[in-house]
Each structure stands twice: as structure tokens, then as C-alpha cells.
Residue, then its C-alpha position, 0 to 999 in steps of 0.5 A: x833966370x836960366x843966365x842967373x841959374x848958370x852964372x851961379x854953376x859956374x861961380x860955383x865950379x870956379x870957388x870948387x876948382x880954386x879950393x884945390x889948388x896946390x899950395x906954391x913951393x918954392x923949387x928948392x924945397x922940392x930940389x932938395x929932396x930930389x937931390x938927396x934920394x938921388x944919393x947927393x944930399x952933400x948938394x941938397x945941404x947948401x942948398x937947403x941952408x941957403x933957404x933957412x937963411x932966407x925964410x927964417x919963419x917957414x918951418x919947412x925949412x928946417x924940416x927938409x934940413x933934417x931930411x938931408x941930413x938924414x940921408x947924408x948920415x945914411x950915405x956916409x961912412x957914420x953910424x947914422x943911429x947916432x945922428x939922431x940926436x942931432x935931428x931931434x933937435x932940428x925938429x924941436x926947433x922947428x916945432x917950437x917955430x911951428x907953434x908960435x906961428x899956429x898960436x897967432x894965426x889957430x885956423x891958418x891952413x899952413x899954420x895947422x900943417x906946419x904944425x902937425x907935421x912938425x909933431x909928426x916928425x918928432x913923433x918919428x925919431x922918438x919911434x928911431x930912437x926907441x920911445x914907442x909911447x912917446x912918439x905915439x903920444x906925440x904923433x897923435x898930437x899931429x893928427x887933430x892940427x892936420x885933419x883940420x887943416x884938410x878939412x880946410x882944404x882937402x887938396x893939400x897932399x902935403x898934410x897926408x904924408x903925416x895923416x896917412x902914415x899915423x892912420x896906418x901904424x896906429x892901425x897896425x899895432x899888436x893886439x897887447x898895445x890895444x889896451x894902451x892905445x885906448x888908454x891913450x885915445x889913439x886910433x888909427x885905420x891901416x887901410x885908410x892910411x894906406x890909401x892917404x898915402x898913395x894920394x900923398x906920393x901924387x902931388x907936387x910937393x916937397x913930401x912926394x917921395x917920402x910918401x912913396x918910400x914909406x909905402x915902399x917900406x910898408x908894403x916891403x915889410x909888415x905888409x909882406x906885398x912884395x909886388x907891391x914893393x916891387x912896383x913902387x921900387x920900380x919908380x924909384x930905380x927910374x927916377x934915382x939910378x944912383x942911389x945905393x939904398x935903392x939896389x939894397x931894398x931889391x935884393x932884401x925884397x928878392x930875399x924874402x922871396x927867393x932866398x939864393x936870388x937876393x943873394x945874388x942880388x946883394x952880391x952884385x951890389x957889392x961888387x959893382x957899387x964903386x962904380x954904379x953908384x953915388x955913394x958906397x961906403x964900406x957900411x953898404x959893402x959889409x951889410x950886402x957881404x954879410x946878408x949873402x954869407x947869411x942867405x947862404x948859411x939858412x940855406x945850408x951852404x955852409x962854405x960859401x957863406x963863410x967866404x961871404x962872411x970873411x969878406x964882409x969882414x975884410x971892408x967892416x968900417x965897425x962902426x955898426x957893432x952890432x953887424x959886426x957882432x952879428x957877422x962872428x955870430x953866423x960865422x961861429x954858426x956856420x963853422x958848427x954846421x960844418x962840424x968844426x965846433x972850436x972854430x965856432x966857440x972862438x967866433x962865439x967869443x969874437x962876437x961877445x968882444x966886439x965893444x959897443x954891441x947891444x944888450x939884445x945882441x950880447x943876449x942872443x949871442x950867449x943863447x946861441x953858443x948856451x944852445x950850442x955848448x948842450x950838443x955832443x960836438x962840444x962836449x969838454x970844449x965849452 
């Protein structure tokens, strides 16, 4: 009876321990990100295209070809707001394959995660490109296929990236979204969010990493927990040397914290990036120029932040209209404070002219030099 009471504890613990065992990837899912948060996703995307080609039928294929591409927007001299676009249609095809793949097979474990996270991922470029509802609308759509999938399997990390990142900004949002939010029926818990994806930024999978930047990303900003942030940026530092986003993150964390620090820090970047790192296009150059010069203006250091901000300009590719609005702003700021009122109406006007700026920003721009025009420096110049 005792041999019978053991083999069942042992059946037992076996049936428990291969329940958890990690889905098997191939190793080029996996290399492929690695490679773009290394800051060389132009070698991911061969890479990744050779994998679709070959496994036309697994979503994750296309999934991590939107990802490279999405870093190798970012990395390049491109405005990568407009390549969203083009993701959005890599993932609708990926969650039309997703599907049909779920509608014959409704209570396979890859078939459900496959086809959540492909909700999920939609959900995240409507959120990029500005549909909030949309993408809550679709991101809940991703959490019924994925929590049944865990309850499936619960080992499968691959599936909490989506889960945990839904359950932390359906949780977060602003009180006036509360009514829209039961409207919908979307729910969320911010802390439980959080807590799924610590545990999905620990497996082996392809996802990892995109679980760890997100919660750099939370923990940077809104949740303000710049240790936190810091130690998670510490990893990916180690992990991805050359990799020209990470320094940035460092000196916008230093920022909100030491102000003159995080100057410093992007200026260093600037000056050293040619050399230090795998990608540094005059985008990253003006955006670390431009941040010092407006570190240096809410700090009152009036002169320095014009000579940050002139440089900034210098290496401007201006195919961010907005920044580029946005530098003639602080600069005609600047020249105010420093009592130089013409100069600042003519950096005023410099920032209303540049083509392409945002509604938002034509709107800021015309209450900044409104406000300015009302002071008695500009009397009979405005």
C-alpha cells in the first residue's frame, strides 16, 4: 500500500512538473529581438524574414517582424510615428492568421495565446496612433483568450506580457474614463499587472525583454519609482552596451530627478554617440541638444540653454516637426527671459512656420507668444 501511496506522489509530482514546462522556441525568434535591443535590428530582419518564409503558419513570426521593424524605424533617420501604419497591417494579418488558426483548434493552448497577444499588439499601435478606445476595446478582446490559456498552462510567461501590461493600464486610468471603462466592461488591477509582468521578463521566451522595457517604461513614468527604473535600466545597459535608447532613458530618469544631472547626461550622449553606439542618427543628437538646452531654460540658465538649443538645431534632420516647433518655442522663451523680447516674437513665429507641426502644438506655440505679447517688454511689438 505505501509503494502504491508513493508511486501516485511521484506520478503526481511528474504530471505537475511537466505542466511547467516552457514552450520550445526556435532560437531565432529569440535572436531576433536580442538583436534589435542590441540596436542592429537591420540584422534581425533577415533573420526574422527568413523565419516567415519558413513557418508561414505561426504567428510569432510576424509578431517579432513588426518588432524589428519598429526598432529599426526608431534607429533610423525616419520619423517612426509614421511607420505605424505599416505595423498595424503586419498585425492584422497576423491576427487574421491568428484566428483561423484558434477557429480550428478553440482550446489549444498556442492557438489562444497566439491569438490574444495578436489582439494585444493591435491594441498597442491604435493606442500609438491615438485611438484610446479603440485599443482598450481591443486589448480587452486579448485578455479572455489569454487567461484561458493560463489557466491551461500557467507556465506559459509568453501570454503575461499581454495580460500583465492590460491589467496594469486598465487599472491606471483617469478617474473620467471610470464610467467608460464599465460601459465597456474593462477591468483591470495595476499591481497585479505589475506583478505578471516582473514574471514575464524571467522566461526564456521571445517576449522577455519587451516585458522588462515595459516596466522600465511604467516605472520611469507614471509610476515615478526612479530606483526602480534605474535598476531595470541597469540590465539593459549590461545586457545591450550599444544600444542609443538606453543612455537616453538614463538621462530623461536623471532629469526628473536632478535636473542639471540629466543635462549633463544627454549632452554626453550627444557628444559621444558617433562613437559609442550602433546607431546615432541626427534625430537622437537633436532630441539629447534640445532636452539640455530645455533643462537649462527651467533652470533659468538662460545663455546656456540657447547654446544647446542653436545646436540642436545645427544637426535638426526636421523630420520631427513638432521638436522642431518646440526647439523655436524654448528658444523665443529663452530670449524673453533674457530680456530680449524681439528675438523671442521672431523665434515665436520661426515655431508657428515650421510645416507639418501638430494642432497641439500650433495651440501652445500661439498661447506662449498670447501670454508673452500681454508683458510690458512687448508693448508695440507684438
Amino acid at each position: 500500500m505505501k509503494r502504491i501511496g508513493f508511486l501516485f506522489l511521484v506520478l503526481l509530482i511528474w504530471s505537475s512538473w511537466t505542466s511547467l514546462q516552457a514552450k520550445e522556441w526556435d532560437p531565432r525568434l529569440i535572436q531576433a529581438m536580442e538583436l534589435s535591443f542590441s540596436g542592429f535590428p537591420e540584422n534581425a530582419e533577415p533573420l526574422i524574414q527568413t523565419y516567415v518564409k519558413e513557418k508561414p503558419l505561426d504567428p510569432n513570426g510576424l509578431f517579432i517582424l513588426a518588432m524589428v521593424l519598429e526598432w529599426k524605424y526608431g534607429l533610423s533617420g525616419r520619423n517612426h510615428h509614421r511607420a505605424y501604419l505599416d505595423l498595424e497591417k503586419i498585425y492584422k494579418q497576423a491576427n487574421r492568421m491568428a484566428f483561423h488558426l484558434w477557429e480550428k483548434n478553440p482550446e489549444d493552448v498556442n492557438a489562444l495565446i497566439n491569438l490574444g497577444n495578436s489582439y494585444f499588439l493591435l491594441a498597442r499601435i491604435y493606442a500609438k496612433r491615438g485611438s484610446i478606445l479603440k485599443a482598450g476595446l481591443t486589448g480587452k478582446k486579448s485578455q479572455k483568450h489569454l487567461q484561458k490559456a493560463l489557466e491551461k498552462d500557467s507556465s506559459r510567461l509568453d501570454a503575461l506580457v499581454a495580460v500583465g501590461a492590460f491589467n496594469y493600464f486598465a487599472g491606471k486610468t483617469p478617474k473620467f474614463w471610470e464610467p467608460i471603462k464599465r460601459m465597456f466592461g474593462i477591468k483591470g488591477d495595476k499591481d497585479q499587472g505589475l506583478a505578471q509582468l516582473q514574471r514575464a521578463g524571467t522566461g526564456n521566451h521571445p517576449y522577455a525583454w519587451n516585458a522588462k522595457y515595459a516596466l522600465l517604461e511604467i516605472y520611469s513614468n507614471p509610476e515615478k519609482k526612479y530606483q526602480k527604473a534605474m535598476g531595470i535600466l541597469a540590465d539593459f545597459e549590461e545586457a545591450f552596451p550599444q544600444n542609443p535608447v538606453v543612455p537616453l532613458k538614463r538621462a530623461w530618469i536623471l532629469e526628473k530627478q536632478e535636473p542639471l544631472r540629466g543635462a549633463r547626461a544627454y549632452l554626453d550622449f550627444a557628444e559621444n554617440c558617433s562613437v559609442k553606439y550602433a546607431s546615432c542618427q541626427p534625430k537622437l543628437k537633436t532630441f539629447a541638444y534640445s532636452q539640455a538646452g530645455k533643462v537649462f531654460l527651467e533652470a533659468g540658465k538662460y545663455l546656456e540653454a540657447q547654446h544647446w538649443l542653436v545646436k540642436s538645431l545645427e544637426v535638426d534632420p526636421k523630420n520631427y516637426p513638432d521638436l522642431t516647433a518646440k526647439i523655436y518655442l524654448w528658444q523665443g522663451e529663452a530670449a524673453k527671459n533674457g530680456g530680449q523680447a524681439t528675438t523671442a516674437l521672431n523665434y515665436y513665429q520661426q515655431a508657428a512656420q515650421v510645416p507639418g507641426v501638430s494642432k497641439k502644438i500650433a495651440r501652445e506655440v500661439k498661447k506662449t507668444r498670447r501670454e508673452a505679447c500681454r508683458q510690458k517688454e512687448f508693448s508695440g511689438k507684438c
